[in-house]
C-alpha positions, 0 to 999 in steps of 0.5 A, a space after each residue: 500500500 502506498 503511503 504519505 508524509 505529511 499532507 496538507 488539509 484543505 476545506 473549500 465550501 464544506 468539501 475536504 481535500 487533502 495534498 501532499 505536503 511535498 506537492 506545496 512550494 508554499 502557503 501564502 495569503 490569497 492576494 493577487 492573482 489566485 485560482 479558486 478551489 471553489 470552482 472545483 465544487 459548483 461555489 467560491 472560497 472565502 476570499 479572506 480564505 489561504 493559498 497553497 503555491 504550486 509550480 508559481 501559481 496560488 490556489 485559494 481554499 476557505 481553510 488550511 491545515 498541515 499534518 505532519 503524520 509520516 507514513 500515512 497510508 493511501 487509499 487507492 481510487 476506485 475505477 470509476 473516479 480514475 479520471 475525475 477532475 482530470 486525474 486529480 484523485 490520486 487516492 484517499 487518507 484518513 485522519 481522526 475516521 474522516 475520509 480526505 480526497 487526496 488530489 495531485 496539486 498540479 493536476 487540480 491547477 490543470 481542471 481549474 484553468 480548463 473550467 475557466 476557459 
């Protein structure tokens, strides 16, 4: 089984992602130009809400929180979620007996930018 070192939990509109940590350049205030994770759920994120950076670019979540647990088992996508958000879903971990969506943080910026066009 796959396994994670340190993730990243995000809240965007009631809904949980969570990201590799090692997927995160930075978090940072979501100023200036800024994806919007809401999207990615039909709603907005707060926009006093944090940012995660990645390859240059900001995307905003209502909340954000850093878990350094190491060794945290991934749980892998079921077949019919595979290319979901543009292959975003890489599997799932869980924290405290919540499920957390774990999404590649590069291909999430990709659904993004494509639901924008």
């Amino acid at each position: 089984m796959a396994s994670v070192d340190g993730v990243v939990l995000c809240v965007v509109s009631g809904a949980r992602l969570a990201v590799s940590a090692d997927q995160v350049d930075a978090i940072a205030t979501a100023e200036g130009p800024v994806w919007d994770a809401g999207v990615a759920f039909g709603a907005t994120s707060d926009p006093a809400g944090r940012a995660l950076q990645c390859l240059g670019r900001l995307i905003r979540f209502d909340s954000i929180d850093v878990v350094a647990t190491v060794g945290l088992p991934v749980l892998p996508v079921p077949a019919a979620l595979v290319n979901t958000a543009h292959g975003a879903l890489t599997g799932f971990v869980e924290l405290s007996g919540t499920l957390w969506p774990l999404v590649a943080l590069d291909r999430l910026l990709g659904f993004l930018e494509a639901r924008s066009r």
